[in-house]
PLY file of the C-alpha trace (Angstrom):
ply
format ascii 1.0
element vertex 274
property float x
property float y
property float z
element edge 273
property int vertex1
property int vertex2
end_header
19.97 -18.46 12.02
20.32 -16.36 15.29
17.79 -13.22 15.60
21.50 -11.14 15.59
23.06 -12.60 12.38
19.50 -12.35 10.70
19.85 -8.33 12.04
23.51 -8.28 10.55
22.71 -9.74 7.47
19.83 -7.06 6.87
21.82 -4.19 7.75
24.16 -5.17 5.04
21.89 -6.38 2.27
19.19 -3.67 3.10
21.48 -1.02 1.10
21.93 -2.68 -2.11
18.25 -3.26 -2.25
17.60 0.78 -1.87
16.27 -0.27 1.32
16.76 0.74 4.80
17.38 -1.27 7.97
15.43 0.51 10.63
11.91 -0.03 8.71
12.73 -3.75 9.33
13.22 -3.22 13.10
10.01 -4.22 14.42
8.40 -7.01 11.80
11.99 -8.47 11.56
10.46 -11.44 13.17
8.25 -12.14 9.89
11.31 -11.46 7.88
14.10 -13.79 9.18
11.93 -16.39 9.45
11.42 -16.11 5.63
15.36 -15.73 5.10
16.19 -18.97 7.18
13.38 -21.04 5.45
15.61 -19.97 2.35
18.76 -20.78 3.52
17.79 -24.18 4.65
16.14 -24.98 1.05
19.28 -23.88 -0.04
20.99 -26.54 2.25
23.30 -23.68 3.66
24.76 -23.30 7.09
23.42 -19.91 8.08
23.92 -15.80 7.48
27.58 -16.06 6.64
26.89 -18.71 3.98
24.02 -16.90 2.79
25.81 -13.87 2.47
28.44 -15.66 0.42
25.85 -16.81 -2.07
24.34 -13.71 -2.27
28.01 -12.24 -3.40
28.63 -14.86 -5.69
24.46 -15.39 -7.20
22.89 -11.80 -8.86
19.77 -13.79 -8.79
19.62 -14.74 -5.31
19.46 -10.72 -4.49
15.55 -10.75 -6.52
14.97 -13.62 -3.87
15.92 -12.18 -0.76
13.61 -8.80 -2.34
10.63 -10.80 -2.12
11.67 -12.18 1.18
11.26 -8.62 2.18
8.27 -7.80 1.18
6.46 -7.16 4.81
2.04 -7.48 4.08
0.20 -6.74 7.30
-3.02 -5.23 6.12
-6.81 -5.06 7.04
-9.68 -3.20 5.94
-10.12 0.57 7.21
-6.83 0.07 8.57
-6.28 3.75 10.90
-10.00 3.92 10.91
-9.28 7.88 11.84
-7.41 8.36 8.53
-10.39 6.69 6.30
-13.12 8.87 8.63
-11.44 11.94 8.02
-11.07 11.29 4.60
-14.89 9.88 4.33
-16.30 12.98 6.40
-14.21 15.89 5.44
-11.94 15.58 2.89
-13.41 13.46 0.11
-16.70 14.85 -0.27
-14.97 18.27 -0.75
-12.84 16.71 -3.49
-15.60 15.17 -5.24
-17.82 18.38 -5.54
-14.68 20.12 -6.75
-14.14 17.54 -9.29
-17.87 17.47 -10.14
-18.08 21.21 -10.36
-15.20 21.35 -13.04
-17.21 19.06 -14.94
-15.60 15.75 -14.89
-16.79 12.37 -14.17
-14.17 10.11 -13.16
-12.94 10.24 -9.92
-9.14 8.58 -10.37
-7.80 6.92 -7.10
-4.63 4.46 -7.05
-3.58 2.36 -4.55
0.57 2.04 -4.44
1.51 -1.42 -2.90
-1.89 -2.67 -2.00
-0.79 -6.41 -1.29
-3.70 -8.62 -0.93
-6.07 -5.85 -1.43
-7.78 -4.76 1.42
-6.84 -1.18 1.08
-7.93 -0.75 -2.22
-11.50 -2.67 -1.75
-12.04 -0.04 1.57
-11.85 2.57 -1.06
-14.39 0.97 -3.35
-16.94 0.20 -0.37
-16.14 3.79 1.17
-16.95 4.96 -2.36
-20.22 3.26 -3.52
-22.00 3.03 0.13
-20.31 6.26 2.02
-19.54 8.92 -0.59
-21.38 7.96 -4.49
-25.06 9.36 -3.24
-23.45 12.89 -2.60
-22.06 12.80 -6.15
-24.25 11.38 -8.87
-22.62 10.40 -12.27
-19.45 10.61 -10.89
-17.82 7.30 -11.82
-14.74 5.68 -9.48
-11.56 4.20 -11.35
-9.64 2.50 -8.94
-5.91 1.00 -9.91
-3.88 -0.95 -7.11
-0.73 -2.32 -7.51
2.07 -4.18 -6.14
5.39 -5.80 -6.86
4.43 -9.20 -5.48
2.07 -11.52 -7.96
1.08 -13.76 -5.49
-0.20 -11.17 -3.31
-2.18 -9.72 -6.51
-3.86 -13.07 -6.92
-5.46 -12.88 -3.36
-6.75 -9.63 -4.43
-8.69 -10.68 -7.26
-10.49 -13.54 -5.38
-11.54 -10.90 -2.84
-12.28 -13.30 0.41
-10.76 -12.81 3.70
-10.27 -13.79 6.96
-13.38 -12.18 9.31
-10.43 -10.53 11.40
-9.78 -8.30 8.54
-12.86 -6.64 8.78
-12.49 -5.43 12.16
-12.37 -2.06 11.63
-14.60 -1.41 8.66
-17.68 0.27 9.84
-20.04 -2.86 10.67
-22.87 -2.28 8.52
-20.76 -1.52 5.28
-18.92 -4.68 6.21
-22.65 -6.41 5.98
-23.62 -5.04 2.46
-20.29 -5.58 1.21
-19.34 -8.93 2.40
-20.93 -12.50 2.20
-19.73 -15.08 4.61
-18.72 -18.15 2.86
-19.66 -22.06 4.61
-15.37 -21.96 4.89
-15.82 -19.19 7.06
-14.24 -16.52 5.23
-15.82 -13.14 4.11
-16.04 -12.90 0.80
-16.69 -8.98 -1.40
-19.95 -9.11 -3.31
-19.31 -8.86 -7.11
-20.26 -4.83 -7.54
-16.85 -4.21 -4.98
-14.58 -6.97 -6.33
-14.81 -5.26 -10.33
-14.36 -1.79 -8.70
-10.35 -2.63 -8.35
-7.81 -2.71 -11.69
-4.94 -4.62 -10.25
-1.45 -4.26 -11.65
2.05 -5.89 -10.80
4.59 -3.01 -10.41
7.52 -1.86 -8.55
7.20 1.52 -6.90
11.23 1.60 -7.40
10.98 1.10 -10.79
7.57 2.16 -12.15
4.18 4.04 -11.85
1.44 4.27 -13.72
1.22 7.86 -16.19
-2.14 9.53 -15.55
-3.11 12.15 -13.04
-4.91 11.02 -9.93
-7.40 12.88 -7.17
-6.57 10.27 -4.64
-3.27 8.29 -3.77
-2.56 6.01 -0.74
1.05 5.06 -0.58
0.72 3.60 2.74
3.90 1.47 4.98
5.69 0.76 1.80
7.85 3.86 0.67
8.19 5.69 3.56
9.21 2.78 5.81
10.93 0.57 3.81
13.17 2.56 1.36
16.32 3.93 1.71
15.92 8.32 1.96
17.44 8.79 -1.84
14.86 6.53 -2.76
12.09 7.91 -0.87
12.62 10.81 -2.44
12.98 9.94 -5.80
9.27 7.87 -5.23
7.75 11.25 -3.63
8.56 13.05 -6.43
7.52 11.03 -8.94
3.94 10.74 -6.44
3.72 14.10 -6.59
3.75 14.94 -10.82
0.54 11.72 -10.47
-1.47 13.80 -8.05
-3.56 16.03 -9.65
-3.87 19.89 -9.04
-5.83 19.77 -5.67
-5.69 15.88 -5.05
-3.98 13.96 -2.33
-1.40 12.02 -1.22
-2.22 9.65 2.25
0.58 7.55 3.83
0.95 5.69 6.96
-0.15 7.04 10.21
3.49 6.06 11.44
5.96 7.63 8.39
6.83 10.73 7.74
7.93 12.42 4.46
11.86 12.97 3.46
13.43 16.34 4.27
13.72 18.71 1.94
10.54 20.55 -0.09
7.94 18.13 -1.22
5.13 19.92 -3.53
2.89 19.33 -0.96
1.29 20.50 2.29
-0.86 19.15 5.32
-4.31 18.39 4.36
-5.96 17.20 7.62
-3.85 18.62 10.74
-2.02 15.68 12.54
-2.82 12.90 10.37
-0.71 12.04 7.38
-2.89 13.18 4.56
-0.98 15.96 2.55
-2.50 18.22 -0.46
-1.23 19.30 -4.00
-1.71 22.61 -4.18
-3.88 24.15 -7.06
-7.34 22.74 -7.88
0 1
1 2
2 3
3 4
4 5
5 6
6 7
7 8
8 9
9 10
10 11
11 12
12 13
13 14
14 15
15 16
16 17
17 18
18 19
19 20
20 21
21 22
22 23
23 24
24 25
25 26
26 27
27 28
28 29
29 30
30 31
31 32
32 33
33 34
34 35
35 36
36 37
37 38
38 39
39 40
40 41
41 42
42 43
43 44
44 45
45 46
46 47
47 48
48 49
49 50
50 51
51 52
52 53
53 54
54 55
55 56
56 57
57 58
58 59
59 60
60 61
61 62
62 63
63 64
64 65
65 66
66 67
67 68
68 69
69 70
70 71
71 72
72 73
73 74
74 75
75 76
76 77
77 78
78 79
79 80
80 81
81 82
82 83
83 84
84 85
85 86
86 87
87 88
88 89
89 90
90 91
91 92
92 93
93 94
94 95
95 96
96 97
97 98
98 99
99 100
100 101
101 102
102 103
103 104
104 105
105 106
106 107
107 108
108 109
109 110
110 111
111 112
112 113
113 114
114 115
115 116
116 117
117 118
118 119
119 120
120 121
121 122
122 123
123 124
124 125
125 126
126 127
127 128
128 129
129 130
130 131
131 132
132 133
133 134
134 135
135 136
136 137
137 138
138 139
139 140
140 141
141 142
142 143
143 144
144 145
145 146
146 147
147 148
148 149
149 150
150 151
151 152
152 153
153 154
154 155
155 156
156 157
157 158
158 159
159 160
160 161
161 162
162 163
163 164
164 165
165 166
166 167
167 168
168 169
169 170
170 171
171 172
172 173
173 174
174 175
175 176
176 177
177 178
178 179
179 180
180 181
181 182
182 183
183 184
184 185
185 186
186 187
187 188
188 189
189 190
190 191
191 192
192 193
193 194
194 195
195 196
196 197
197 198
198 199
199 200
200 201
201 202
202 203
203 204
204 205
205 206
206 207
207 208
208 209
209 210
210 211
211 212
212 213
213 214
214 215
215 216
216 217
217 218
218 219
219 220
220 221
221 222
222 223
223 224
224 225
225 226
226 227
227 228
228 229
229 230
230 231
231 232
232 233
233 234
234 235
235 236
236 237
237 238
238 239
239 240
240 241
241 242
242 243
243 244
244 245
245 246
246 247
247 248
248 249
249 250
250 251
251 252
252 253
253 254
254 255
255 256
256 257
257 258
258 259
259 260
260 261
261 262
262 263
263 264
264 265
265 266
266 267
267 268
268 269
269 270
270 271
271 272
272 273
């Protein structure tokens, strides 16, 4: 399969998966080489075949969503969005949250993949941010729509190269390098994590939440109806006062959102109230 009919067959299937072409423009690479490993198992000819199955299979379209599915991810990935949140913004949510007398500080991680996001939280938690707050308790929940991806989380080791940007001696209290030669999370970070399977175009979790990263899933991959149907139903999970972070290189849909900038340039927005 060419790089154009792999381009031609996304901008047509993209749609009917509530997804939109142009997030797909630069990792397209990753993607059509997971489409034409499919249409060879499939012993087809290429896109136009494909596309015929597709039309003719309902159950091929759940394959070609996972095909999708685009998982680049490190720890303290946009180191300047985790710093801000570690230095300014976090500490000033916890002694709010302390202050009203509660002690559970709720954070979920929407599409997480293999984890690394939500782990940062849990080291940036227990090593950068608990000694400020004593007796104030984390309860992390990550999820995703891919299982397999899940799975990787719970093991909790990783390729050195993922820790790149976490702040090097976190990365040395947190991690233990394994004779294999990957890094692997002690057992006080790997238990901090609930991980879930679900579909952020289908389903969220119910309770309120201080903290939620929604981070190159939503706002790059989904068609605009769809992004705004997902913001909206982000915004009634933040709690009064909490935040919403999402990729350094998204934006939020037009139109009124419930929310406004928390931290000046970078993509960190606040729920009013709190």
């Amino acid at each position: 399969m060419t790089d154009r009919e792999c381009v031609e067959l996304l901008q047509w299937a993209a749609p009917r998966l509530r997804l939109r072409w142009d997030g797909f423009r630069r990792v397209r690479g990753q993607v059509c080489k997971r489409i034409s490993r499919r249409v060879k198992a499939l012993g087809l000819e290429g896109a136009a075949a494909y596309r015929a199955r597709l039309e003719a299979d309902p159950a091929e379209w759940a394959v070609l969503d996972s095909l999708c599915r685009v998982t680049i991810s490190r720890f303290y990935r946009d180191h300047h969005v985790f710093d801000v949140l570690r230095e300014q913004l976090l500490p000033a949510l916890l002694r709010d949250a302390k202050a009203r007398g509660e002690t559970v500080f709720r954070v979920w991680s929407a599409g997480c993949a293999s984890g690394e996001e939500p782990y940062t939280v849990a080291v940036l938690f227990h090593l950068g941010l608990a000694p400020q707050v004593p007796g104030l308790r984390l309860e992390l929940l990550a999820t995703d729509a891919d299982e397999a991806l899940l799975e990787r989380a719970r093991r909790g080791c990783y390729p050195s190269g993922t820790l790149r940007e976490l702040p090097p001696e976190w990365a040395s209290q947190a991690f233990t390098l394994t004779p294999e030669g990957e890094q692997c999370l002690a057992p006080e970070f790997r238990q901090a994590p609930t991980f879930q399977r679900q579909d952020l175009r289908a389903e969220m979790p119910d309770a309120p939440f201080h903290l939620v990263l929604c981070r190159n899933v939503a706002f790059t991959y989904f068609a605009p109806p769809l992004q705004r149907e997902v913001l909206a139903r982000l915004v009634e999970r933040l709690a009064p006062g909490g935040l919403l972070v999402i990729g350094g290189h998204e934006s939020l849909p037009e139109g009124p959102t419930g929310l406004e900038r928390a931290a000046g340039p970078l993509p960190v927005f606040r729920k009013p109230g709190g």
